[in-house]
Backbone bond lengths (Angstrom), bond angles and torsions (degrees), N, CA, C in turn:
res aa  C-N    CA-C-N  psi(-1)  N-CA   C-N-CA  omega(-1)  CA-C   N-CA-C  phi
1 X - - - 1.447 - - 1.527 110.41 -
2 X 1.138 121.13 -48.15 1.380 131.81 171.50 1.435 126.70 -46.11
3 X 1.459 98.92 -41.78 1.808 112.19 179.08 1.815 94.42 -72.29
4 X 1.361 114.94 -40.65 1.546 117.23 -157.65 1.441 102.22 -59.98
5 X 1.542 103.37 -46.60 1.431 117.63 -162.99 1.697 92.50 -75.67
6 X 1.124 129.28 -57.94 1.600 119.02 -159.29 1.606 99.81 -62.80
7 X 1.715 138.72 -22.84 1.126 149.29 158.87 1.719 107.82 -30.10
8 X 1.176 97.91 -68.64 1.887 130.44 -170.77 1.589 95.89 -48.15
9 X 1.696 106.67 -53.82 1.307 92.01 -146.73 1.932 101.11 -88.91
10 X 0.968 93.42 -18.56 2.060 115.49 156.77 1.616 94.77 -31.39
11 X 1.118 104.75 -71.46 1.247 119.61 -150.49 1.575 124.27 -89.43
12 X 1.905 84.23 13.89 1.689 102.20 163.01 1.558 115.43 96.51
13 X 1.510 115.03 -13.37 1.259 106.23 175.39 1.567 117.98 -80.36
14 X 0.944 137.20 -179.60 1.235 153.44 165.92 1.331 123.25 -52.01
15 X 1.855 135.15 141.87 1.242 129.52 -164.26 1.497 98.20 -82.27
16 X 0.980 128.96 -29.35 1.903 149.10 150.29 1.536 98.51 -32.87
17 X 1.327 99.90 -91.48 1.383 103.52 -157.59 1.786 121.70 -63.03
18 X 1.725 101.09 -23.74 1.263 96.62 157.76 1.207 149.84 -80.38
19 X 2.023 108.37 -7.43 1.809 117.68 165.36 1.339 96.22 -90.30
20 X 1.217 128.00 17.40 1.662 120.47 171.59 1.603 100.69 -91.61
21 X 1.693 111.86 -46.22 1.401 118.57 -160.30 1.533 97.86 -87.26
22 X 1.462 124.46 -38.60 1.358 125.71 167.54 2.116 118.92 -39.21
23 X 1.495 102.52 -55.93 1.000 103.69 -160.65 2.016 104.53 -84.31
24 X 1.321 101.89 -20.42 1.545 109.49 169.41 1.722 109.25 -68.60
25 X 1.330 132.98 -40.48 1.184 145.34 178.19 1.600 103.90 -64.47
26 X 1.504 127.23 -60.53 0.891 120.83 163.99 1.642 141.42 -48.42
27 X 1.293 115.86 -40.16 1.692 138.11 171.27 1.602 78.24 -66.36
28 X 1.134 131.81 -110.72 1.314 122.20 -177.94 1.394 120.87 11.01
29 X 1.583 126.96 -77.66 1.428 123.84 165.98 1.824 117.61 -45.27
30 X 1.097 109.64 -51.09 1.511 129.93 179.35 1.825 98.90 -41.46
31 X 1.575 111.27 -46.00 1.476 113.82 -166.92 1.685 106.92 -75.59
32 X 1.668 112.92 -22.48 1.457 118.42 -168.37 1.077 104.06 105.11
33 X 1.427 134.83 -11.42 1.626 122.00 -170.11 1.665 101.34 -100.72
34 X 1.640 105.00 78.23 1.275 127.41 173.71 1.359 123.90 -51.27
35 X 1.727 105.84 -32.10 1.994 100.89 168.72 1.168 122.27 -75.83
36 X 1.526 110.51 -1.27 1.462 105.23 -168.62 1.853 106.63 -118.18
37 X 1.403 116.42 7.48 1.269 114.97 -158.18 1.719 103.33 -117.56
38 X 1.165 123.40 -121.21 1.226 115.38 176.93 1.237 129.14 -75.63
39 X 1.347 108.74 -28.89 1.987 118.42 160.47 1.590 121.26 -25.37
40 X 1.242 119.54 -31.13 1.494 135.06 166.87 1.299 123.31 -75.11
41 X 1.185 113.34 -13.12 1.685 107.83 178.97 1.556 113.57 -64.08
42 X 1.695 127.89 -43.09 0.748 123.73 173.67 2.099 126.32 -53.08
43 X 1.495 101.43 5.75 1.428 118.07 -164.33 1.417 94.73 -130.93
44 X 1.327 129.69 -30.44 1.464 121.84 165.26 1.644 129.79 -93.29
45 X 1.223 90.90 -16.07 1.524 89.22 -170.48 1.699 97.55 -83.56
46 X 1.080 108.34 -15.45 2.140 101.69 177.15 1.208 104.16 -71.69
47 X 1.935 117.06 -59.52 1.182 122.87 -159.07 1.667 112.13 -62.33
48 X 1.665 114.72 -36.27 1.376 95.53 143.62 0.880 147.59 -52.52
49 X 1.472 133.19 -21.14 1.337 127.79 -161.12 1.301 102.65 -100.76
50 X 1.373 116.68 -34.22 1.784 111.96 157.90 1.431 136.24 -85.29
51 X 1.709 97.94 25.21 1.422 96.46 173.93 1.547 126.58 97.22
52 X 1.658 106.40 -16.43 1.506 107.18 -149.45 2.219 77.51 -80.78
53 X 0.702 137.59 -38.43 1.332 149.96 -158.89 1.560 118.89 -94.74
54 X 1.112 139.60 69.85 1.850 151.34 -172.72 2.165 100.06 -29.37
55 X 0.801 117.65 78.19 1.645 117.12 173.95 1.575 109.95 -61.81
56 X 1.465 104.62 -14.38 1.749 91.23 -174.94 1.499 109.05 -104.02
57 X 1.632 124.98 2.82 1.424 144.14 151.40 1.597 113.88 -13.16
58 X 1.146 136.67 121.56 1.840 134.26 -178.79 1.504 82.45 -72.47
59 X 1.366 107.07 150.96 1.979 134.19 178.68 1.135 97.95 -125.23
60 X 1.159 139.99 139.83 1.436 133.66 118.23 1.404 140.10 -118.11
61 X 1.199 106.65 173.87 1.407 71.30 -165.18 2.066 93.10 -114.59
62 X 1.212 91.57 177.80 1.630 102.20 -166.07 1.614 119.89 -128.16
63 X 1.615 99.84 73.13 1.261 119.39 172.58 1.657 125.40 -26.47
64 X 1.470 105.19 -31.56 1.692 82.24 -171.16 1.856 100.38 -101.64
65 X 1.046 115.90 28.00 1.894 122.86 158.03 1.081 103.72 -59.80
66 X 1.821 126.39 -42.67 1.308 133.28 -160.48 1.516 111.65 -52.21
């Protein structure tokens, strides 16, 4: 979670919005659904960094998925 989040916030988002996206990426891996969890960072963390992706966007997150 820690690596995910210090990734996020690299990459301009928020220390907020990145233990939100950290710990969703992770539960994700945790569930087995490996294409959708941290396997993507290597595909998000560019498209942020060149812009293609808004990092200063409001997140929330959505408790009753659980």
């Amino acid at each position: 979670r820690e690596l995910v989040r210090a990734l996020f916030v690299k990459a301009g988002t928020s220390k907020e919005h990145a233990a939100t996206m950290a710990e969703l990426l992770v539960a994700t891996d945790l569930r087995g659904v490996f294409s959708h969890g941290t396997r993507q960072l290597p595909h998000y963390i560019p498209l942020m960094l060149e812009g293609q992706v808004n990092v200063r966007d409001a997140i929330r997150r959505d408790l009753s998925l659980r």
